[in-house]
C-alpha positions as CSV (number, residue, x, y, z in Angstrom):
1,X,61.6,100.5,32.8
2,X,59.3,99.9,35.5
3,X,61.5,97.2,37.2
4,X,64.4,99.9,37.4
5,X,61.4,102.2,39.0
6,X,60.6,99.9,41.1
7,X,64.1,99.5,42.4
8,X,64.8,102.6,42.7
9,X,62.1,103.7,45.0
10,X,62.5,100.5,47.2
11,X,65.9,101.6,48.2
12,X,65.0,105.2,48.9
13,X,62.8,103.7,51.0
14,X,64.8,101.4,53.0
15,X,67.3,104.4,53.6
16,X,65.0,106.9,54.4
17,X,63.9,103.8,57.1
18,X,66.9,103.5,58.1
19,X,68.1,107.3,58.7
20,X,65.0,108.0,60.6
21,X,65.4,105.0,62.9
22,X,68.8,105.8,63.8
23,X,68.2,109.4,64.0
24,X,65.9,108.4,66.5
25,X,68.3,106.4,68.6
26,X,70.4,109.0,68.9
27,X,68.4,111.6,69.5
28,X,67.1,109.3,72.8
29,X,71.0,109.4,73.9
30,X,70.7,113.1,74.2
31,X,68.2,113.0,76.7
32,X,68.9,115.3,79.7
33,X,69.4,112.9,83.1
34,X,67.2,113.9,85.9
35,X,68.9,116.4,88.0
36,X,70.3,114.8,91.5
37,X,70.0,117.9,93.7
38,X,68.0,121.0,93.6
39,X,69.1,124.4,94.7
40,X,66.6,125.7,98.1
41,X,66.9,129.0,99.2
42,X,65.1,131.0,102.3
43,X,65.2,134.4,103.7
44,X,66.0,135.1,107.1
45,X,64.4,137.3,109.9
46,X,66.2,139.9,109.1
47,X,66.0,139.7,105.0
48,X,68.8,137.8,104.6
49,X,69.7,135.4,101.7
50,X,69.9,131.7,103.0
51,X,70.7,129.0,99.6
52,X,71.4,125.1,100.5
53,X,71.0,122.6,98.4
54,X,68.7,118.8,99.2
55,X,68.2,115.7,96.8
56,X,66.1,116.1,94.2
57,X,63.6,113.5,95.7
58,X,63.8,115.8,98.9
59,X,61.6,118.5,100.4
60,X,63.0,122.1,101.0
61,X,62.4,123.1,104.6
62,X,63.5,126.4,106.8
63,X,63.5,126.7,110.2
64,X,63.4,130.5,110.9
65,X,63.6,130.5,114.5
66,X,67.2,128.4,113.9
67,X,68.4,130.4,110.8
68,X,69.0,126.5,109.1
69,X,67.9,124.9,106.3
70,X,67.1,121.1,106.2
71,X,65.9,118.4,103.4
72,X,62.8,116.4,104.4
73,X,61.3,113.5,102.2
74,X,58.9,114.4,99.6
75,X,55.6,112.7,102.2
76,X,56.8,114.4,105.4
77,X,55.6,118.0,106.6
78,X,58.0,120.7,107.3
79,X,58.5,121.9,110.9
């Protein structure tokens, strides 16, 4: 009787093992991708919406005094 136990519970286990470990793979597939762009927006001088779009790596800059909108690298300082 206890051989039959003992069976028994070592395949439960080796399913439960391998359920959880490929409930884990896929759940790693789901994984959202980084985004490649990110959505900028600005308001002009006179209140006006301004939206442009720059890399996701990218810095969102607005130049007021040219009513444009321009992507800098992440280290650089907007002008």
């Amino acid at each position: 009787m206890r051989w039959i136990s003992a069976i028994a519970l070592s395949t439960a286990l080796a399913l439960a093992f391998t359920f959880s470990v490929s409930g884990d793979a896929e759940a790693s597939k789901r994984k959202k991708a980084a985004p490649k762009a990110k959505l900028c927006s600005a308001t002009t001088i006179d209140n006006k919406k301004v939206s442009f779009r720059c890399k996701a790596s990218e810095k969102c800059c607005y130049d007021g005094l040219m009513a444009k909108g321009n992507c800098v690298p992440a280290g650089q300082v907007c002008f």
